[in-house]
C-alpha positions in Angstrom: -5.0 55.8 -40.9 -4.6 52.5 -43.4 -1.6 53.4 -44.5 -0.2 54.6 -40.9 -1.0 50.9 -39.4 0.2 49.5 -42.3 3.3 51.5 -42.2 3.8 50.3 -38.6 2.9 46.7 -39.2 5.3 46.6 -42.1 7.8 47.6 -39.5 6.8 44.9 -36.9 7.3 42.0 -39.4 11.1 43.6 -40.4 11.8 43.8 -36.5 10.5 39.9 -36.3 12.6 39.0 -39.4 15.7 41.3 -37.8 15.4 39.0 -34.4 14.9 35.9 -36.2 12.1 35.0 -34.9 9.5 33.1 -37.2 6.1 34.6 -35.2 5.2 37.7 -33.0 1.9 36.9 -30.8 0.6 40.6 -30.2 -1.7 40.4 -27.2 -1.7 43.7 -25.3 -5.0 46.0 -25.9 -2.5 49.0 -26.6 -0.3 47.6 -29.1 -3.4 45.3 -30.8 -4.9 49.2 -30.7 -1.5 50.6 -32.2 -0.8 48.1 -34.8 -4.9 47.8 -35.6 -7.0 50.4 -34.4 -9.5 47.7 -33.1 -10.2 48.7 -29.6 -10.8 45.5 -27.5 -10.2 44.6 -23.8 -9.5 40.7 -23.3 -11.1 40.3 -19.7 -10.4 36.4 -19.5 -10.8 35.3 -23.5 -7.2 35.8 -24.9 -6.7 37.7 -28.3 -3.7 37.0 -30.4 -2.6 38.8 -33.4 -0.2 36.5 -35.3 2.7 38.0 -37.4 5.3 37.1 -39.4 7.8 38.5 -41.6 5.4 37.4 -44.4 1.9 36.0 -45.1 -1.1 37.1 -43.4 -2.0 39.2 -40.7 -3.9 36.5 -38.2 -6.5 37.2 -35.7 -7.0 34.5 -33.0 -10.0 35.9 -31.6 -13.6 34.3 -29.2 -16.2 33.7 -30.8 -17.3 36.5 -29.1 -15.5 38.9 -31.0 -15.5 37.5 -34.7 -17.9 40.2 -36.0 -16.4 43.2 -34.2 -12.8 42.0 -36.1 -14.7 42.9 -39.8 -13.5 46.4 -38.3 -10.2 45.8 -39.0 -9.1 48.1 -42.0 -5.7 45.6 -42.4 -5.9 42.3 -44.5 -6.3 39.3 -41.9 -7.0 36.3 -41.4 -9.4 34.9 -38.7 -9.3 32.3 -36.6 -12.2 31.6 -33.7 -12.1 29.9 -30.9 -15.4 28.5 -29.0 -14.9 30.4 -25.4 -12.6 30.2 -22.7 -12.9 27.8 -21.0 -13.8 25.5 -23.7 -13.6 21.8 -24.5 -10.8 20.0 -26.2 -10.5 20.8 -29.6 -12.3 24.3 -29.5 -10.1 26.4 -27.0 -7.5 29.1 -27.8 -5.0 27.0 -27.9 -6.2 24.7 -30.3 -6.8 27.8 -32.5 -2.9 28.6 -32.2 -1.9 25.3 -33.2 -3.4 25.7 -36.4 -1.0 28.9 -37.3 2.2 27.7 -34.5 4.0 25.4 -35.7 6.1 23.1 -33.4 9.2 24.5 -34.2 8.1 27.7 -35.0 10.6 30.4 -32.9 8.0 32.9 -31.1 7.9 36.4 -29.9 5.2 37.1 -26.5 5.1 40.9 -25.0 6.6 41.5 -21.7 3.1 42.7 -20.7 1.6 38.4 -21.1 0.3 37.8 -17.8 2.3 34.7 -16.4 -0.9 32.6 -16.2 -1.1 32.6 -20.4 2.7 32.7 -20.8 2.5 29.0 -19.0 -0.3 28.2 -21.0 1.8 29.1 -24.2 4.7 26.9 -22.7 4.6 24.0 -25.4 5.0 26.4 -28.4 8.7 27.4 -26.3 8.0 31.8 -26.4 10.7 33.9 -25.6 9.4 37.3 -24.1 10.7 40.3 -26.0 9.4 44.0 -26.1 9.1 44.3 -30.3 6.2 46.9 -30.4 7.2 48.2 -27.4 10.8 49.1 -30.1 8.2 50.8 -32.1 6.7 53.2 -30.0 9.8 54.5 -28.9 9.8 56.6 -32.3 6.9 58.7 -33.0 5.4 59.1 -36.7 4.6 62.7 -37.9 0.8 61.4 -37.3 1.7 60.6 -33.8 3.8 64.0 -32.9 0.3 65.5 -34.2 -1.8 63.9 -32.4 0.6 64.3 -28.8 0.6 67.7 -29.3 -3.0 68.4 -29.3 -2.8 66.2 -25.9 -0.7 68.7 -25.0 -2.9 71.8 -25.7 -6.0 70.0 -23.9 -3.1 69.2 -21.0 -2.3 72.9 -20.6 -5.6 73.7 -21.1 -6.1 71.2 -18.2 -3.8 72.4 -15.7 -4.8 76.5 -16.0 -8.4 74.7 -14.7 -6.4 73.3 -11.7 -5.0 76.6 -10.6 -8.1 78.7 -11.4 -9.8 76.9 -8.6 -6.6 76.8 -6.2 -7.6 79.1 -3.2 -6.2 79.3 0.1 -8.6 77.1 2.6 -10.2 75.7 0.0 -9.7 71.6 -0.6 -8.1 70.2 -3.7 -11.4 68.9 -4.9 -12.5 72.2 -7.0 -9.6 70.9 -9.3 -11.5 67.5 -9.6 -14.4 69.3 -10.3 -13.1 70.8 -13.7 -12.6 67.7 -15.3 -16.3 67.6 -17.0 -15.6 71.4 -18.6 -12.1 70.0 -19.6 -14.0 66.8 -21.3 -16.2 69.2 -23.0 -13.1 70.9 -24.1 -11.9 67.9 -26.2 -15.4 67.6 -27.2 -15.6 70.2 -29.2 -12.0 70.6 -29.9 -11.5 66.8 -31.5 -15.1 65.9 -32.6 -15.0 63.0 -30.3 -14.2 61.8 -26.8 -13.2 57.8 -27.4 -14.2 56.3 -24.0 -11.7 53.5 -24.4 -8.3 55.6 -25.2 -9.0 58.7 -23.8 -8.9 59.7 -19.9 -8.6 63.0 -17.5 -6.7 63.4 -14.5 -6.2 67.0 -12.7 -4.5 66.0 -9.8 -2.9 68.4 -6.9 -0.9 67.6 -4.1 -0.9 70.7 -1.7 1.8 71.6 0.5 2.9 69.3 2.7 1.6 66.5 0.7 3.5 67.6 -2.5 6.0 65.5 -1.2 5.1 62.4 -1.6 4.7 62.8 -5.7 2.9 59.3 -5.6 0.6 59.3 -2.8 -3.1 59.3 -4.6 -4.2 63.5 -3.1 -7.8 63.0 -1.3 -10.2 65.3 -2.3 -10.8 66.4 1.2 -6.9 67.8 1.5 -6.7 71.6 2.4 -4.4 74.4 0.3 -2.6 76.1 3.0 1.0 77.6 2.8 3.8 75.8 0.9 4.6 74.4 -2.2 1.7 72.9 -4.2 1.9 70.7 -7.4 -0.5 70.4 -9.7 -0.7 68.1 -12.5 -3.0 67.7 -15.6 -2.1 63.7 -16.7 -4.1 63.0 -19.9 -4.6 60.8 -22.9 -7.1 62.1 -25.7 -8.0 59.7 -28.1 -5.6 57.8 -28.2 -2.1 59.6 -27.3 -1.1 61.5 -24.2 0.5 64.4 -22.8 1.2 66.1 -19.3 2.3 69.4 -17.6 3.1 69.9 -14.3 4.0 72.8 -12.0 4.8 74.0 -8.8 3.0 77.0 -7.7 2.0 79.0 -4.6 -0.9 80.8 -2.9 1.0 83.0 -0.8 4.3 85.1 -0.8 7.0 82.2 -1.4 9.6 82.3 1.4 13.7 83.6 -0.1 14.3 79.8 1.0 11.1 78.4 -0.9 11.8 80.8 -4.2 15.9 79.6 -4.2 14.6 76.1 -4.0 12.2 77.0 -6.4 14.9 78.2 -9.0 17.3 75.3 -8.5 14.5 73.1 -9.7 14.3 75.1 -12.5 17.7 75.1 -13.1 17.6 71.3 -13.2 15.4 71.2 -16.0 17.6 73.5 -17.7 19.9 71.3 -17.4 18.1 68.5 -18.9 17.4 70.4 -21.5 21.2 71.6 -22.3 21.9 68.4 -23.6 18.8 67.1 -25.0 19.4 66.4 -29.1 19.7 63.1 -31.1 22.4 60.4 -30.1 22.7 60.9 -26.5 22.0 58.5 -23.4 19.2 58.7 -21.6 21.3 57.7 -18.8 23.9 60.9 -19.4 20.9 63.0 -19.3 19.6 62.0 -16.0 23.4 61.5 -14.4 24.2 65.0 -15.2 20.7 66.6 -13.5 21.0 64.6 -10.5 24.8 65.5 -10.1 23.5 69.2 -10.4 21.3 68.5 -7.9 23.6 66.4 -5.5 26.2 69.8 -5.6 23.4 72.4 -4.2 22.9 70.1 -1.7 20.0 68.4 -2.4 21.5 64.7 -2.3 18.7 64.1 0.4 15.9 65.4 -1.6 15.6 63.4 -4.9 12.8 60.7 -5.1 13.1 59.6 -8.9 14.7 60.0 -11.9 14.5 63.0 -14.5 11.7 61.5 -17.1 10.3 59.3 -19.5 9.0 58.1 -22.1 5.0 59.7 -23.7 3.2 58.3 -26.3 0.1 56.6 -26.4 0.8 55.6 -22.3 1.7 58.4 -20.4 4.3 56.2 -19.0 6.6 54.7 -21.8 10.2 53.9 -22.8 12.4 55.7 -23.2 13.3 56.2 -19.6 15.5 58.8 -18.6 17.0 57.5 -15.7 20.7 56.5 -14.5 21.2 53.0 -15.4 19.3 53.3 -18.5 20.6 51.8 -22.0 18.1 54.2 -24.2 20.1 56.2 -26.7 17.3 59.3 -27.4 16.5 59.7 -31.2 14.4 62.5 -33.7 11.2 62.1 -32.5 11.2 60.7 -29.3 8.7 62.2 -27.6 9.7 62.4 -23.8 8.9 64.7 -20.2 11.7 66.6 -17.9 10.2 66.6 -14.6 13.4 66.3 -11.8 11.6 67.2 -8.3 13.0 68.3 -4.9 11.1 66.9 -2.1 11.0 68.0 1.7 8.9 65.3 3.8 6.6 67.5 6.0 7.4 70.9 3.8 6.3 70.6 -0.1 8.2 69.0 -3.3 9.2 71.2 -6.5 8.6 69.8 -9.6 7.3 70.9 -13.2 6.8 68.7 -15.6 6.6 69.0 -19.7 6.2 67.4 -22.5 9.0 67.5 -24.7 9.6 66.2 -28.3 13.4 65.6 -29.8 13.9 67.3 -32.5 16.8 66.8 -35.4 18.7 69.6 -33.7 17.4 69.6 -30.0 14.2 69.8 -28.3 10.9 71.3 -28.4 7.9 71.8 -25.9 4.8 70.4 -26.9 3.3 71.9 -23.5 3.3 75.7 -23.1 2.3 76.3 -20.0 4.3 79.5 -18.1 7.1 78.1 -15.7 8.9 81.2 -13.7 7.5 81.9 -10.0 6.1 85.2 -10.8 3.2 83.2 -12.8 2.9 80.9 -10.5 2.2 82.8 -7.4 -1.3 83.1 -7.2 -1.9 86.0 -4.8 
């Protein structure tokens, strides 16, 4: 892994040099993580990794923290400050000075929270989403490491839909998510509390939807269109899968509904390859959609990005400026929603390819395997 964050840092301080900027303050706990490997939540205390296009890595950490930084496999330098708050002379700030110069131009991430971008105010930063660039395009290591997300994912989701039953609440999905973390267990050798995570969520019929109201574990399967989703990150990196399935007979209405959906993917993934717009991508499933009539139905956009956050760049939506490149690793998930009645939407997680696509999730789609009678 040295050589991957080196790798990736190298291409941090060309971005820097490529912007012009003479410093990047990295202060997010995923891209300090992505850039580092140190895992390390801020709370109130800010942490600063200081680059440039050359010179030394810089670490402007708490006291706190100092020893924990040894476990840094880069070359750094450290820098402590007392505590936060602190008196003058020993606070965070004074620990910047001493690598910021006053005319230095500097880089802050679009995540700062607006109380610390103030506090930064004097050194004049100029918010721009560098590492966020990075991500966008996945190392061999990183494709790896998604797709074994992506087994555990599907692996996930056959849990949900083993313990779907008709009259039966939502909560026997919840209640997999121990065997599923036993799973990764002894799949990966390790469970990382602090970048790994489970969610099986369902939302059955009529709540399916609403794809964004939080399901209660006391909600009932009954008749309709269900949606269940296994939304993960293992160690690090993340995957999903998604489908719509049913524990009854569908309806002729319900199963043509249920193939337009599909058809919508298919769409999506008719035109998925290297060098195209993320925009084109999404414009051409939601004009699909819009000419069977479904104008009315359509809640969000086709997908987005998956990385180490489930929910990255690029974002494949109408209005967006992302070109899609090799080994951008992104989901196709357009839905069909009927307020009252049930949503349709699967979900997967889909890497670019030099050529086209490919599905890191595996999990059967067609209606036949996901009626559950």
């Amino acid at each position: 892994m040295v050589d991957e964050y080196k790798l990736r840092l190298n291409k941090l301080r060309r971005l820097i040099e490529h912007k012009e900027f003479d410093a990047a303050l990295i202060t997010s706990t995923d891209s300090v993580f992505y850039l580092t490997g140190f895992r390390y939540q801020p709370f109130e205390r800010p942490f600063f990794l200081v680059v440039r296009p050359e010179g030394d890595l810089v670490i402007v950490t708490p006291r706190l923290e100092a020893e924990n930084i040894a476990t840094i496999p880069l070359e750094h330098r450290t820098l402590e400050y007392a505590e936060y708050p602190a008196r003058e002379g020993e606070t965070y700030l004074d620990a910047l000075a001493e690598v910021i110069g006053g005319h230095d131009v500097i880089a802050v991430e679009p995540s700062l929270p607006a109380a610390l971008l103030q506090a930064l105010d004097h050194f004049s930063p100029m918010v721009e989403p560098l590492v966020e660039r990075l991500r966008l395009v996945k190392s061999p290591y990183e494709i790896s490491r998604i797709e074994r997300a992506a087994h555990f994912s599907d692996l996930g989701l056959r849990m949900i839909l083993d313990a779907a039953r008709i009259g039966a609440s939502i909560q026997g999905g919840y209640d997999r998510i121990p065997e599923l973390r036993k799973a990764i267990v002894e799949g990966e050798r390790k469970f990382d509390q602090y970048t790994s995570s489970i969610w099986l969520g369902v939302w059955a019929a009529p709540f399916s939807a609403q794809p964004h109201r939080f399901p209660e574990p006391t909600d009932i399967f009954g008749e309709g269109p269900n949606v269940g989703l296994s939304f993960l990150r293992t160690n690090g990196y993340s995957a999903e899968t998604e489908r719509t399935f049913f524990l009854h007979r569908p309806s002729a209405e319900q199963a043509a509904v249920f193939a337009t959906m599909l058809a919508a993917c298919n769409v999506a993934y008719d035109i998925l390859r290297p060098g195209v717009r993320a925009h084109d991508v999404d414009h051409k499933v939601m004009s699909f959609l819009r000419s069977e009539g479904f104008g009315g139905n359509l809640l969000h956009r086709t997908g987005h990005g998956i990385g180490m956050g489930g929910h990255e760049g690029p974002w494949v939506a109408e209005g967006s400026d992302d070109i899609l490149q090799e080994n951008m690793v992104i989901s196709v998930e357009p839905g069909i929603y009927f307020r009252g009645q049930g949503g349709y939407r699967h979900s997967d997680t889909v890497l670019i390819t030099a050529d086209g696509y490919r599905k890191l999730t595996d999990f059967p789609s067609d209606l036949e395997s996901l009626t559950l009678v």
